[in-house]
C-alpha positions, -999 to 999 in steps of 0.1 A, spaced: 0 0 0 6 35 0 11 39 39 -6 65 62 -21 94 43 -6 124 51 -35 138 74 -26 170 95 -13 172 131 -41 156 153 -64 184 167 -56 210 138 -90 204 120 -93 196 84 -105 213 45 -97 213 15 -101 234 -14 -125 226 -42 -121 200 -66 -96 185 -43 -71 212 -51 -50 227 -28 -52 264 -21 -21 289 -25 -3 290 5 8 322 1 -8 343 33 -22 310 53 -10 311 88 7 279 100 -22 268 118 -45 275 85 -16 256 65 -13 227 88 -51 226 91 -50 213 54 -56 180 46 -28 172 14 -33 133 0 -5 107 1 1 112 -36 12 151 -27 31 140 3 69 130 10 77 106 43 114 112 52 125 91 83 149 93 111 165 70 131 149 74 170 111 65 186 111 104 192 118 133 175 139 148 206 143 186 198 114 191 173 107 222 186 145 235 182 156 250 147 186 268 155 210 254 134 242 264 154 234 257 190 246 220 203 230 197 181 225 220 151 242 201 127 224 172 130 190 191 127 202 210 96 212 176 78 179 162 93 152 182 76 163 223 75 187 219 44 156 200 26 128 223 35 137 259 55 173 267 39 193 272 10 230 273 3 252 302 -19 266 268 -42 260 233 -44 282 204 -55 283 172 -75 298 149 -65 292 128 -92 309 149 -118 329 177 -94 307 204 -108 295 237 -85 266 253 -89 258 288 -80 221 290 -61 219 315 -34 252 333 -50 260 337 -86 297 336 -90 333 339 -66 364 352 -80 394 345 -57 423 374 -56 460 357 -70 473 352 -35 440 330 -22 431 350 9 405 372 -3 370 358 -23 342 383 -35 309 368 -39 278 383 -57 244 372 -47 215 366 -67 189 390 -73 158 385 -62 159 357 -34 141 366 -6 133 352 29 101 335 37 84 370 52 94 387 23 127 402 37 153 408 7 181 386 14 215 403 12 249 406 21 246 418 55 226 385 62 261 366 53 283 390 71 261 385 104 260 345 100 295 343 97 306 369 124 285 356 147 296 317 146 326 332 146 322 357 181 306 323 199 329 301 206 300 272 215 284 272 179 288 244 156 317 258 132 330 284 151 364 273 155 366 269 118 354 304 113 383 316 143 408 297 122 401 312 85 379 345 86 395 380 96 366 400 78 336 398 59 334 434 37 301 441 24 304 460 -11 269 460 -16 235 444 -10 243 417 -39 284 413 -37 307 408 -6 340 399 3 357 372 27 392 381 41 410 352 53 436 353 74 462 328 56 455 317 18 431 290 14 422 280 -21 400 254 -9 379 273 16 348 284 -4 345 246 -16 349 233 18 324 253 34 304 273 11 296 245 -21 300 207 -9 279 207 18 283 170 35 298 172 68 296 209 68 267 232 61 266 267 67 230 278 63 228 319 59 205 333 85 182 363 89 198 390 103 166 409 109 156 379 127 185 368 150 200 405 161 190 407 194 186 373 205 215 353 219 228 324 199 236 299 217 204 298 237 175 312 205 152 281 195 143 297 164 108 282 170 74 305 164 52 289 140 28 319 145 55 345 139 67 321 108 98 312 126 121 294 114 123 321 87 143 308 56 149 310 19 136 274 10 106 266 -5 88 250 25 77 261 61 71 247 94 38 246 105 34 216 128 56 200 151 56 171 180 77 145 194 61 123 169 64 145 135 73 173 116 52 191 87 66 215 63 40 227 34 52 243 5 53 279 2 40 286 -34 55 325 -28 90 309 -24 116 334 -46 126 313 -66 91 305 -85 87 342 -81 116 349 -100 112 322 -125 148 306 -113 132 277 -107 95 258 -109 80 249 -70 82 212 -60 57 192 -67 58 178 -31 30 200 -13 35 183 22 75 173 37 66 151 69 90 139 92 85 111 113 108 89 138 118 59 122 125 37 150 156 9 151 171 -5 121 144 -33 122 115 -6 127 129 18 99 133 -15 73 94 -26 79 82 15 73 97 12 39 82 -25 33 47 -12 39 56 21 19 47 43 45 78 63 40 97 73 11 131 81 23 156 85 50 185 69 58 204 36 46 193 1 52 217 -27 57 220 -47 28 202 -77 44 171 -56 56 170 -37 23 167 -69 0 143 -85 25 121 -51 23 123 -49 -11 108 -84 -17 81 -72 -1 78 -36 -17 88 -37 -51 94 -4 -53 123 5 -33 154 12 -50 189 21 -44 218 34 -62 227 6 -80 201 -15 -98 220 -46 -90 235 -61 -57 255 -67 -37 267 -37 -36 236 -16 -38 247 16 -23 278 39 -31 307 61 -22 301 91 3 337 103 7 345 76 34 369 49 40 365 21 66 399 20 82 419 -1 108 436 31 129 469 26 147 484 46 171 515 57 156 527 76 188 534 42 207 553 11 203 552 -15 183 527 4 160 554 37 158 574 12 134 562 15 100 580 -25 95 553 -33 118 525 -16 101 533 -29 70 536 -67 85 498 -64 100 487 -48 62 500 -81 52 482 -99 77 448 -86 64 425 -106 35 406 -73 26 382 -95 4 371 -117 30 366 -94 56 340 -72 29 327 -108 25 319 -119 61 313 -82 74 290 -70 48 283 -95 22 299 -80 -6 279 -48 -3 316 -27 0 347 -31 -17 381 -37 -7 403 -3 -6 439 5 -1 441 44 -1 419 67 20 401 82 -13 368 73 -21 352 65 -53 337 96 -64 351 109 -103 368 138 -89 386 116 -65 393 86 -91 411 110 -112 441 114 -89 443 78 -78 450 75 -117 479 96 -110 499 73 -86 491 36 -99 534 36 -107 532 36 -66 501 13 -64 515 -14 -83 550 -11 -68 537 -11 -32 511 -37 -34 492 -30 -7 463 -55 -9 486 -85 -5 475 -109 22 505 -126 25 517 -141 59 550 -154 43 554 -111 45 542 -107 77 570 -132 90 599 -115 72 590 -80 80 584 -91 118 618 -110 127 630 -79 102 622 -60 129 635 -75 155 598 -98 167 600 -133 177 572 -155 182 562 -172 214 553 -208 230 521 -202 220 530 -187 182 522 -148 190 548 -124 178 569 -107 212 595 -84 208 630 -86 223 617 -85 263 592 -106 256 564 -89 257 531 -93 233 524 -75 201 484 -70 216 458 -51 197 425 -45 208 409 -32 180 382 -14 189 348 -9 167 318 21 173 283 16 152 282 -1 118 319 -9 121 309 -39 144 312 -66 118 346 -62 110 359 -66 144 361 -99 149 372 -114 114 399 -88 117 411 -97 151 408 -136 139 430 -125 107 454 -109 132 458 -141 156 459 -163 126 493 -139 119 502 -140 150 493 -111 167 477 -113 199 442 -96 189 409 -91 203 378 -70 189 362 -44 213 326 -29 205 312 -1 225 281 18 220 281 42 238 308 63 215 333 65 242 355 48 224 362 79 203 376 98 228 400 71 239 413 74 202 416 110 201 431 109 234 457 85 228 443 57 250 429 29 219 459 15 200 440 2 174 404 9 161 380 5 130 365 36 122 352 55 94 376 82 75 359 107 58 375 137 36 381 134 2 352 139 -18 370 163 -47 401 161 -44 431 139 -18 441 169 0 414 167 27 420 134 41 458 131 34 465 166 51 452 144 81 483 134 84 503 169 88 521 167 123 500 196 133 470 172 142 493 150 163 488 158 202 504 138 233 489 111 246 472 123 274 455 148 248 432 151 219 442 152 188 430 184 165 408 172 143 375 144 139 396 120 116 432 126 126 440 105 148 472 87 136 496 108 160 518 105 125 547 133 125 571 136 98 583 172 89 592 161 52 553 152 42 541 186 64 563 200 38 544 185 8 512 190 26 523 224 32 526 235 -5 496 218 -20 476 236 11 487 267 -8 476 256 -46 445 256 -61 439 218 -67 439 207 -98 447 168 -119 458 191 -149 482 209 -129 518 192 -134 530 209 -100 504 200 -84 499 168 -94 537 163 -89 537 172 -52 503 144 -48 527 116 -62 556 125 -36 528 129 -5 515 89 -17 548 80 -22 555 93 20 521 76 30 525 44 15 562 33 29 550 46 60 513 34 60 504 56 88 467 37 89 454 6 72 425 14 50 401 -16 47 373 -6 24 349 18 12 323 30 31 290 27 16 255 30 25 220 18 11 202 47 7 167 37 1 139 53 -19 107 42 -25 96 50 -57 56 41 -55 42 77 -53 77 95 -64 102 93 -93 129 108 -100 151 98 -72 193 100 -78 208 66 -88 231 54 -111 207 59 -140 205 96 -137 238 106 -109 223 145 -109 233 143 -75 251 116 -47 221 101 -32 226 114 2 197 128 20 218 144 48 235 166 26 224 200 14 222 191 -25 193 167 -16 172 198 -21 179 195 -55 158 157 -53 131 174 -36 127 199 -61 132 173 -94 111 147 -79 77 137 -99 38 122 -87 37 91 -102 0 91 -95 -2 61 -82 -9 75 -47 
C-alpha cells in the first residue's frame, strides 16, 4: 500500500479546497496551512533513526545539536545554500550566490548574490545577512563551526547588497569549496539578520510557528511540530518560483516522522509508509524490497547496492606508541589482512576492498589514476603471511610458545581493536586474521561512543572507524596526516579524523605546499607534489585502510520518481546533505498515490 495518508497534526481540523485542489499557500498562517488535509500522492515521508523526535521544537542550526538538525530536515525544506556540488561529476553550482572570484594570493573571495531571493516573510536577502551568520559563529565560541570560522575569517566586507567579500587570514584555495559549495559534513545555512539581532545564539530556538519562525529561503515552512512528527508545506510565494529561477516542487507536504531501530525503519519502507531516510543494511533492504517492489537504491543490482560518500573504513593505529610507531610493523599487519574476506563476512559483498583513504567519487578517481606507478609497486592488498614473517623478525619480533609475535623483552604484540556503530562486523574477522598472523588480537565494541575519545586521546591503540575527507580532491584526508593534528597522549588530537599521532616534517612539507595551490589533476605541479605525498604515505602506511564505506540509501519509488541513482547521478544520493534539495525539487507524482 501507499502507507498512512498524510492527514494534518491531530487536533488542527481539516479542508480542503474545491475540486480536491490545494489552495495557494501564500498568506495562510501555519495553523491554517497545517489545518489542510494534502493526499498521500502530494506528500513526502522522510525518516529518522529514534522512537522520538527529541528537539522538534528547536531549529537553531548552530546551537549544540545543530548540525544534525540541519542535515535532518532544515537543508531539505527551511534553507538554502550560496553553491552546491556534484559529486558525481565535481561540478559547483551557484544558487543562493551567482559567482566567486578569488584574488591571485587565495586570501580574499568576493561573492555576488542573486537577485531577487528573498526570505520566507518577504525580507530581501543580502549581504549583510552573510556578514552577520559568519561573524556571529565566529564571536561564539559554542556554535557548531565556530572554531573553523576563528581559524580562517578576519573580515567579511560588504560591497553591496548583492556582492561581498571574505578576508582570510592565511590563503586558502580550498575554503569556499569546503564550506560554502560541498555541503556534506559541513553546512553553513545563511541566516536572517533581521531575525536573529538581538537574541542570543547559543540559547535562540528559532521556533514561532505563528511568527513564521524558522524564517528561511527554502521553499517549504514549518507549520506543525511534536515528538512524533514534523510538517513542512510548500510555500507557493518561495523566490525562486517568483523569480522564475526555478518551478516549485511538486511535493506539497515534507513530513517527518521517527523511524525507530534498524528493524522498525526496514518494515516503514516495506509497507511504503515512507519514502526516504537513511540507509538500510543490505540484508534488511533486500528483504524489504521483496516485499515492496518499489524500493530502489543506487545501483540497480547487488551486492553492492549503495555507493561512495567520501568515506573509507579504516583499521587506525596509534602511531605515537610502540610497536605500531614502526612502519615495518604496520606494514607486516597490512600483510596480515585478506581485505576480500573481511567485505565478505562483514558486509556480504555490499563494500569493496580499498587501499588508499580516497573514495570513489570521479573527482577523486582522477588522482588515484595519478599514482598507480606507486600502487603497483607497493602492493598494498597483499594478504601474504610469508610477508608478515619477514617483516616481523625484520624488525626484530619473535614469536612465542604459544606462536604470538613478542619483541626482544618478551612482551606481546596485543591489539584491541576497537569498533563504534556499523563498524561492528569487521571486528572480529579482523582480530581472527590478526591471531591467525600471530598477533595477539581481540575486537572491542562499545556503543556508547566512548570509544572515540580514547582514540583521540591516545588511550585505543587500534580501532576500525570510518575516514571521511576526500570527496574532490586527496588533500582533505591526506592533510590528516600533517604533524599539526598530532597531540600527546594524554591529549586530543585536532581534528575528527586525525588520529594517527603521525609526525614527519618532510610530508608537512608537501602537505604544506599543496595547502597553498589551487587543486587541480591538470596541474603538473600539483599533481607532482600528490605523487611525492602517496609515495611518503604508502612506505609509512600511517593507517590501514580496509574498504569503502558505503551505504543503502533507500527510496521508494511508489508515489515519487525521480530519485538519484546510477541511472540519472544529478546528485550523490545522500539525503543528509544539502544538494538533496535538488531531489526534492526534481522529484515527480507518479500518480499512483
Amino acid at each position: 500500500g501507499c502507507g498512512a495518508p498524510a492527514a494534518a497534526p491531530a487536533g488542527s481540523g481539516g479542508g480542503e479546497a474545491a475540486g480536491g485542489e490545494s489552495a495557494s499557500t501564500a498568506g495562510m498562517s501555519a495553523a491554517e496551512s497545517a489545518a489542510r488535509s494534502i493526499p498521500r500522492g502530494k506528500t513526502v515521508i522522510l525518516q529518522r533513526a529514534g522512537n522520538t523526535i527529541a528537539d522538534y521544537n528547536v531549529m537553531n542550526p548552530y546551537s549544540l545539536g545543530g548540525l544534525g538538525r540541519i542535515r535532518d530536515t532544515l537543508n531539505k525544506t527551511i534553507y538554502e545554500f550560496l553553491f552546491y556540488y556534484n559529486h558525481n561529476d565535481g561540478t559547483i553550482e551557484p544558487w543562493l550566490a551567482t559567482g566567486y572570484e578569488y584574488n591571485d594570493t587565495f586570501d580574499e573571495i568576493t561573492i555576488t548574490l542573486r537577485e531577487g531571493v528573498e526570505w520566507s516573510d518577504g525580507e530581501p536577502f543580502t549581504a549583510e545577512d552573510v556578514k552577520y551568520t559568519l561573524e556571529t559563529i565566529r564571536a561564539t565560541d559554542t556554535l557548531v563551526f565556530a572554531a573553523q570560522m576563528q581559524e580562517w575569517v578576519e573580515d567579511v566586507e560588504v560591497i553591496d547588497d548583492a556582492t561581498f567579500k571574505i578576508v582570510l587570514t592565511k590563503p586558502n584555495p580550498r575554503w569556499l569549496f569546503s564550506f560554502l559549495a560541498e555541503n556534506s559534513e559541513i553546512n553553513l545555512a545563511i541566516l536572517p539578520k533581521h531575525i536573529w539581532e538581538g537574541q542570543d545564539p547559543e540559547t535562540f530556538n528559532n521556533f514561532d510557528l505563528e511568527q513564521g519562525w524558522p524564517v528561511g529561503t527554502g521553499p517549504y515552512r514549518l507549520v506543525a511540530a511534536s515528538e512524533s512528527q514534523q510538517v513542512f508545506d510548500r510555500r507557493d510565494d518561495w523566490w525562486a518560483a517568483k523569480s522564475g529561477f526555478a518551478e516549485l516542487p511538486e511535493i506539497e507536504r515534507f513530513i517527518r516522522i521517527p523511524g525507530g531501530d534498524a528493524a522498525s525503519a526496514a518494515r516503514l519502507f516495506a509497507q511504503g509508509e515512507v519514502d526516504f531516510g537513511g540507509p538500510l543494511g543490505k540484508g534488511d533492504f533486500e528483504a524489504a524490497r521483496e516485499r515492496n517492489p518499489d524500493l530502489m537504491a543506487w545501483h540497480n543490482e547487488g551486492p553492492s547496492w549503495g555507493t561512495a560518500d567520501a568515506c573509507v573504513y579504516i583499521l587506525g593505529l596509534n602511531t605515537a606508541v610502540e610497536p605500531f610507531n614502526n612502519p615495518d610493523v604496520r606494514w607486516a599487519i597490512n600483510h596480515a589482512i585478506d581485505r576480500n574476506q573481511l567485505v565478505t563476512l562483514a558486509y556480504e559483498n555490499s563494500t569493496v576492498p580499498m587501499v588508499m583513504p580516497l573514495s570513489s567519487f570521479g573527482g577523486v578517481l582522477a588522482y588515484q589514476d595519478k599514482i598507480q606507478d606507486l600502487l603497483d609497486q607497493y602492493q598494498v592488498d597483499d594478504p601474504d603471511l610469508a610477508k608478515t614473517e619477514e617483516q616481523m623478525t625484520g624488525a626484530g619480533f619473535t614469536k612465542d610458545g604459544e606462536g604470538f609475535w613478542v619483541d626482544g623483552s618478551g612482551n606481546r604484540v596485543v591489539m584491541t581493536i576497537s569498533t563504534t556503530g556499523g563498524r561492528r562486523p569487521m571486528g572480529p574477522p579482523l582480530a581472527q586474521q590478526l591471531r591467525d598472523a600471530g598477533f595477539d588480537a581481540i575486537a572491542k565494541h562499545d556503543e556508547t561512543g566512548q570509544i572515540v575519545n580514547g582514540i583521540r586521546d591516545g588511550s585505543e591503540h587500534a580501532w576500525i572507524e570510518p575516514h571521511c575527507g576526500a570527496a574532490q580532491e586527496p588533500f582533505p584526508t591526506f592533510s590528516h596526516f600533517h604533524s599539526k593534528f598530532s597531540a600527546p597522549i594524554g591529549q586530543t588530537t585536532g581534528y575528527r579524523w586525525a588520529n594517527s599521532r603521525y609526525e614527519n616534517p618532510e610530508y608537512d612539507a608537501i602537505l604544506d605546499a599543496m595547502e597553498a595551490m589551487s587543486p587541480s589533476v591538470d596541474d603538473p605541479e600539483y599533481v607532482e607534489l600528490w605523487h611525492q605525498a602517496a609515495d611518503i604515505w604508502l612506505r609509512d602506511l600511517p593507517e590501514i585502510v580496509l574498504a569503502e564505506e558505503r551505504h543503502v540509501w533507500t527510496f521508494n519509488a511508489k508515489c515519487w520518481t525521480g530519485w538519484p541513482n546510477e541511472d540519472d547521478p544529478y546528485i550523490a544520493p545522500y539525503d543528509l546533505w544539502g544538494a538533496f534539495l535538488k531531489a526534492i525539487l526534481k522529484l515527480e507524482s507518479t500518480g499512483a498515490c
